[in-house]
C-alpha positions as CSV (number, residue, x, y, z in Angstrom):
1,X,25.6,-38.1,27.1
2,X,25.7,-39.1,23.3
3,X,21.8,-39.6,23.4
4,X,21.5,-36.4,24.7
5,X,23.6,-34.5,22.3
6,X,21.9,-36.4,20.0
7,X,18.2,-35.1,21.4
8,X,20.1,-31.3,21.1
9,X,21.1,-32.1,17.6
10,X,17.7,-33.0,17.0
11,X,16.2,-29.9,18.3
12,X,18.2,-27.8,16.4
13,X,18.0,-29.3,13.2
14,X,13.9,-28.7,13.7
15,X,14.7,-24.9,15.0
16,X,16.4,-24.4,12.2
17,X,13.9,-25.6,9.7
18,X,10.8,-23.6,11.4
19,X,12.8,-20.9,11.5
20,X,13.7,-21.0,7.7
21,X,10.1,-22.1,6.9
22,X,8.5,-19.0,8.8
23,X,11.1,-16.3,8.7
24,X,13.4,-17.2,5.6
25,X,12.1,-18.6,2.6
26,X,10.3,-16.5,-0.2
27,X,10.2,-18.6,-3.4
28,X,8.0,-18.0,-6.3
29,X,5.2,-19.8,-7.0
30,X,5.4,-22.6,-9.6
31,X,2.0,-21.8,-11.0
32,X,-0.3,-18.7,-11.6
33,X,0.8,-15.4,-13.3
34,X,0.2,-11.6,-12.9
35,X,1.1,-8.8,-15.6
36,X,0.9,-5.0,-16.0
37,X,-0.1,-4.1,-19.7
38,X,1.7,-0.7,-19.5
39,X,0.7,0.3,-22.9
40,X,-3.0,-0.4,-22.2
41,X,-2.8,1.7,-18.9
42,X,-1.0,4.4,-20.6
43,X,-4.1,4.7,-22.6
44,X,-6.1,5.0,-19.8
45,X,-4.7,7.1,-18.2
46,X,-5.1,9.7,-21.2
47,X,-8.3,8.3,-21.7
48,X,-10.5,11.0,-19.1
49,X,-10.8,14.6,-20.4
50,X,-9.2,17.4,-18.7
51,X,-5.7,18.5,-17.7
52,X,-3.5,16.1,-16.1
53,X,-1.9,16.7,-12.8
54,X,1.1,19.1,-12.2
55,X,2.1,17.8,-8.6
56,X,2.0,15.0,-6.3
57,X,2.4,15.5,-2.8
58,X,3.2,13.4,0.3
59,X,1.8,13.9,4.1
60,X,3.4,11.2,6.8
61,X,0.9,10.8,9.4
62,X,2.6,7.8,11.8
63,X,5.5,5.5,11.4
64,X,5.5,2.1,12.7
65,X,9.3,0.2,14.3
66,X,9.9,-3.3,13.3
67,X,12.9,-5.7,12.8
68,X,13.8,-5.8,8.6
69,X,12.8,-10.3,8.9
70,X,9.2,-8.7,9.6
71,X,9.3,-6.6,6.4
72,X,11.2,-8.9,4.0
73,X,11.9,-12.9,4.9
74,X,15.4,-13.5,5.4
75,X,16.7,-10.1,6.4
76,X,17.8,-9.4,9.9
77,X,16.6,-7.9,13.6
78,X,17.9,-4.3,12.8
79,X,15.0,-2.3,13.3
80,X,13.6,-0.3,10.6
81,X,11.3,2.9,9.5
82,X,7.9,2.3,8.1
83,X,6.7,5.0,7.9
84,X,2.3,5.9,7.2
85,X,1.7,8.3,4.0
86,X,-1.5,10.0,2.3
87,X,-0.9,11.2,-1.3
88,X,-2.6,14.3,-2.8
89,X,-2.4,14.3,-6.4
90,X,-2.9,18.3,-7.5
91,X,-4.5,19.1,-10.6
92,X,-5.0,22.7,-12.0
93,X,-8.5,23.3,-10.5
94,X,-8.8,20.1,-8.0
95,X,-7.3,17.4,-5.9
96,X,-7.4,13.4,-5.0
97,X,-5.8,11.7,-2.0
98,X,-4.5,8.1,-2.1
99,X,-5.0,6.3,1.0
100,X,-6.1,7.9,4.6
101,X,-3.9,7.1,7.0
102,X,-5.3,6.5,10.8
103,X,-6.1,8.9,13.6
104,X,-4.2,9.1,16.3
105,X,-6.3,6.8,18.6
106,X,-6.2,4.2,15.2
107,X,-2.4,4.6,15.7
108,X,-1.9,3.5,19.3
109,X,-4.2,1.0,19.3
110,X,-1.9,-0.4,16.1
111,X,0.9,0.1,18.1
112,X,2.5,3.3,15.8
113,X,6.0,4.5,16.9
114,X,4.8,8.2,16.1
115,X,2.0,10.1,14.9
116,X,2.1,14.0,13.5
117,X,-1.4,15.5,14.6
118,X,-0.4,18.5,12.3
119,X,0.2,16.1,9.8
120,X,-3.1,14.4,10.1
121,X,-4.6,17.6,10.5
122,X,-3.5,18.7,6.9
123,X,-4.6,15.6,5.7
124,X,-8.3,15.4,7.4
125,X,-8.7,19.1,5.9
126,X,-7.2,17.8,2.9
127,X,-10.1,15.2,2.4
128,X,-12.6,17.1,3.0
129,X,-11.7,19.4,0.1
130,X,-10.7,16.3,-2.3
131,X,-12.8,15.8,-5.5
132,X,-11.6,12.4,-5.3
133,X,-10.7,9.7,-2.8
134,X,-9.0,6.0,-3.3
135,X,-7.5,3.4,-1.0
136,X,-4.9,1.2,-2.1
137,X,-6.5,-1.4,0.3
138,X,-8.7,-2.0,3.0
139,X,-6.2,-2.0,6.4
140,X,-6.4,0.9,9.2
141,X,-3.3,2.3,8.3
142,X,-4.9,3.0,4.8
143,X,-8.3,3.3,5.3
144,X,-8.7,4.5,9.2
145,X,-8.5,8.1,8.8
146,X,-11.4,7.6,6.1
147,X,-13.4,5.9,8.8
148,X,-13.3,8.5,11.6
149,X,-13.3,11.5,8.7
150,X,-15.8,14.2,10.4
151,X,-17.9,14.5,7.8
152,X,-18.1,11.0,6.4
153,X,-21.2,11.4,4.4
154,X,-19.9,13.8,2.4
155,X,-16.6,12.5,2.0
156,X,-17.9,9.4,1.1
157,X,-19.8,11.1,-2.2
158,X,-16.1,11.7,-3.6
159,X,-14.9,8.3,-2.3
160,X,-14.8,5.3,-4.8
161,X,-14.4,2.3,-2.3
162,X,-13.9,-0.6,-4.5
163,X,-16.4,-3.6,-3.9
164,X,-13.9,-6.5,-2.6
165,X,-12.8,-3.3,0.1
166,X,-16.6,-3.3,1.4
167,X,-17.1,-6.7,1.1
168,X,-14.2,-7.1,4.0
169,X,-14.9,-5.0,7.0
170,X,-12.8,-7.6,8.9
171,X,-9.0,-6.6,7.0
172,X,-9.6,-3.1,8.2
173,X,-9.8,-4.1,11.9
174,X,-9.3,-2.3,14.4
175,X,-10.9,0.6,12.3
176,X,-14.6,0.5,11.2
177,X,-17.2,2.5,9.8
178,X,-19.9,4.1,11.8
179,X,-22.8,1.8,11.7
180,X,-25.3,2.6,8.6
181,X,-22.3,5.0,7.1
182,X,-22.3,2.6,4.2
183,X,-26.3,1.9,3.5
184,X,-26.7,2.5,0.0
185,X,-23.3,3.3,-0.9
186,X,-22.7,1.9,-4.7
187,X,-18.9,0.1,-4.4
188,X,-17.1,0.6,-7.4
189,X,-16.7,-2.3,-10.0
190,X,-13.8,-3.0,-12.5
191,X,-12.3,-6.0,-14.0
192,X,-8.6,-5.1,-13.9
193,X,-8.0,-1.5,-15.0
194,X,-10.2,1.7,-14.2
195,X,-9.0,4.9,-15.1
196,X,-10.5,6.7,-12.2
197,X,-9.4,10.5,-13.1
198,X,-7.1,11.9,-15.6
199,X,-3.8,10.9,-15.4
200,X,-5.0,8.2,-12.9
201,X,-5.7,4.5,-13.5
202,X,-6.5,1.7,-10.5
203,X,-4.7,-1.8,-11.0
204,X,-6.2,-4.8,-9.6
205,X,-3.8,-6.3,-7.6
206,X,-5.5,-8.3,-5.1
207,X,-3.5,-10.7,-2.4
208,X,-2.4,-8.5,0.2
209,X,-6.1,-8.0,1.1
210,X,-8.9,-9.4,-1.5
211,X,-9.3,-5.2,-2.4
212,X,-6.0,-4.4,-2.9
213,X,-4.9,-2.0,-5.7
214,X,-2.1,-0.4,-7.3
215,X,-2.9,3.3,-8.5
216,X,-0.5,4.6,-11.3
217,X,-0.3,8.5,-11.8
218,X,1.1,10.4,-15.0
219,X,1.6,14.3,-14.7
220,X,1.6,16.6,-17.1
221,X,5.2,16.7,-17.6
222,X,5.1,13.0,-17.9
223,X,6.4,11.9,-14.8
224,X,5.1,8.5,-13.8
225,X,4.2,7.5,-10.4
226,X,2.7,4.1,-9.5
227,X,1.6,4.2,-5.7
228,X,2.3,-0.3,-5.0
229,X,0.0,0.2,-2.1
230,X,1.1,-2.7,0.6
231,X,1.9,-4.9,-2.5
232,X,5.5,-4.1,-1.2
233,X,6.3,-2.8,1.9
234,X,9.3,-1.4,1.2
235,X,11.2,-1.5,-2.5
236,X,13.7,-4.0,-1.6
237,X,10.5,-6.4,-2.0
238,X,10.8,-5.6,-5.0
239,X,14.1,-5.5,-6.1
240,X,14.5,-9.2,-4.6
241,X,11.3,-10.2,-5.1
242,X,10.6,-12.0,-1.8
243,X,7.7,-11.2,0.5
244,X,7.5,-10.9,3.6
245,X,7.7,-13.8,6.1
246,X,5.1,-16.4,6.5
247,X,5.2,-15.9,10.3
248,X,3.5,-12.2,9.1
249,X,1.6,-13.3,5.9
250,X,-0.3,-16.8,7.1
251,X,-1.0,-15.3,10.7
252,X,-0.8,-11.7,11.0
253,X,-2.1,-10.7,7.2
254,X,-3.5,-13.8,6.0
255,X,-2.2,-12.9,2.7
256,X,-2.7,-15.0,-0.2
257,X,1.3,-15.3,-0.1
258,X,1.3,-16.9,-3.9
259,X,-0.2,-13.7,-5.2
260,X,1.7,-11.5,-3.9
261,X,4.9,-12.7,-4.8
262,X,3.7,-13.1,-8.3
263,X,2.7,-9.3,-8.2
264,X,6.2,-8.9,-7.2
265,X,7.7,-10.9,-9.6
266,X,5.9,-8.4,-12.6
267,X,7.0,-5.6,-10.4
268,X,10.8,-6.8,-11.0
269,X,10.2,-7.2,-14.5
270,X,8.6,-3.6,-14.8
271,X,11.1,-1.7,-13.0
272,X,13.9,-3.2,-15.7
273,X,11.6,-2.7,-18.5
274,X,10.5,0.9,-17.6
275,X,13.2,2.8,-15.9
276,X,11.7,5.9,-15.8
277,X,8.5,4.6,-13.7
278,X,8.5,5.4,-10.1
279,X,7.4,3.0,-7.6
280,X,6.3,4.5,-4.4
281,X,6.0,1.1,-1.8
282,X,3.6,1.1,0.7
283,X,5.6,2.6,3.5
284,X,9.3,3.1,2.9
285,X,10.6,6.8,3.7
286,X,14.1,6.4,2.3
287,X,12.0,6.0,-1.4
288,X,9.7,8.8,-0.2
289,X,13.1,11.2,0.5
290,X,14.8,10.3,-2.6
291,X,11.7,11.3,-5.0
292,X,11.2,14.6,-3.0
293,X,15.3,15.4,-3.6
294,X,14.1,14.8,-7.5
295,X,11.1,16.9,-7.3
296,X,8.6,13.7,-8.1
297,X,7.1,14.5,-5.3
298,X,6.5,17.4,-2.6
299,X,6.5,17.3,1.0
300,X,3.5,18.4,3.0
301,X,-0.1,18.6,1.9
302,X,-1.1,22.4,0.8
């Protein structure tokens, strides 16, 4: 009996550990750094001639179901929203989208909860009409409805694909490209910062997937907006800077983990040191809901 209660104890004790190991901890690295000179993309962002934009609007597409330990390591098996968005930044006389969302074939295949045809719809027709296209990064929630766009030649003249996005066809699995849709395609380039359009600057943030990027929007009435991409799924990433678990991030994402808790370290720091910056996580509704009751941003793409 003793030897078997000791065997149980035994078990347990290494249950427990796995368990904390992949599902629990979320520590910060002891090395490395990541920063956001907010100054210096300020400047960018009034760097590009022409009027900056007056509205920002959001279109969900899907939503995806999973326990909160999945999103964020160390919270429980409630099951929570997370929901797909495209953004259409409006300017005066022309638009950009941030991100694509999926079809709704991408979305079963990923296993998506919902999807809103009517909402793709307004999206697809959206993109077509778009001056200028961006992808935070390169997954099929992100980039799919890019990928299956009718009209993907022309789209893709107003699309700036960075070069790490290209370069890894295999992060946007299931979704791909038609073959040749990318011959002679020129990726675009930048070391850290880009200001892509007015108002708009990219922010090399890289760990999530090797082309991952934050964009940061400034209207003309001076709201700020800074779209995290999947940097953070949901803000309570950042607001206790832990990631999510290494059950998801070493064998589901294959996330360099380190990165991206140092990403969310700076994003911790910014939201104390700039109050009046909006984040906008990769796929958290209650954030979305809250910045349409403050008019930061509007529902439904026009």
């Amino acid at each position: 009996m003793r030897r078997t209660l000791r065997v149980l104890a035994a078990v347990a004790v290494v249950l427990a550990i796995a368990y904390y190991w992949l599902l629990g901890e979320s520590h910060l690295p002891s090395s490395g750094s990541f920063s956001i000179d907010m100054a210096e993309v300020r400047r960018l962002a009034a760097s590009v001639d022409g009027p900056k934009p007056q509205t920002v609007r959001a279109e969900q597409v899907a939503e995806f179901r999973a326990p909160g330990v999945v999103i964020m390591a160390g919270d429980g098996w409630g099951i929570r929203s997370l929901p797909v968005f495209s953004y259409q930044v409006v300017y005066p006389d022309r638009t950009t989208i941030i991100d694509a969302a999926m079809d709704e074939q991408l979305s079963k295949s990923a296993g998506a909860s919902t999807f809103d045809s009517t909402g793709y719809q307004r999206m697809s027709t959206a993109m077509a009409r778009a001056s200028l296209l961006v992808i935070t990064h390169e997954h099929p929630d992100h980039i799919g409805g890019l990928t299956t766009q009718p009209g993907l030649s022309n789209v893709l003249k107003t699309t700036r694909l960075t070069r790490e996005q290209v370069d890894h066809p295999e992060r946007m699995d299931p979704a791909s490209f038609p073959s040749g849709a990318l011959s002679g395609y020129q990726p675009l380039q930048y070391d850290r910062y880009k200001a892509i359009a007015p108002g708009m600057v990219l922010i090399k943030s890289p760990g999530h997937t090797p082309g991952s990027q934050m964009v940061f929007v400034q209207k003309a009435d001076g709201t700020e907006i800074l779209f995290l991409g999947d940097v953070a799924w949901q803000l309570q990433n950042v607001e206790r800077v832990r990631e999510r678990p290494r059950l998801v991030t070493y064998f589901a994402l294959k996330e360099d983990r380190a990165a991206v808790l140092r990403e969310l370290a700076e994003l911790n720091r910014l939201s104390k040191a700039e109050p009046h910056l909006h984040f906008v996580p990769g796929h958290d509704g209650s954030v979305v809901s809250r910045l349409t009751d403050q008019n930061v941003l509007v529902r439904g793409f026009q």
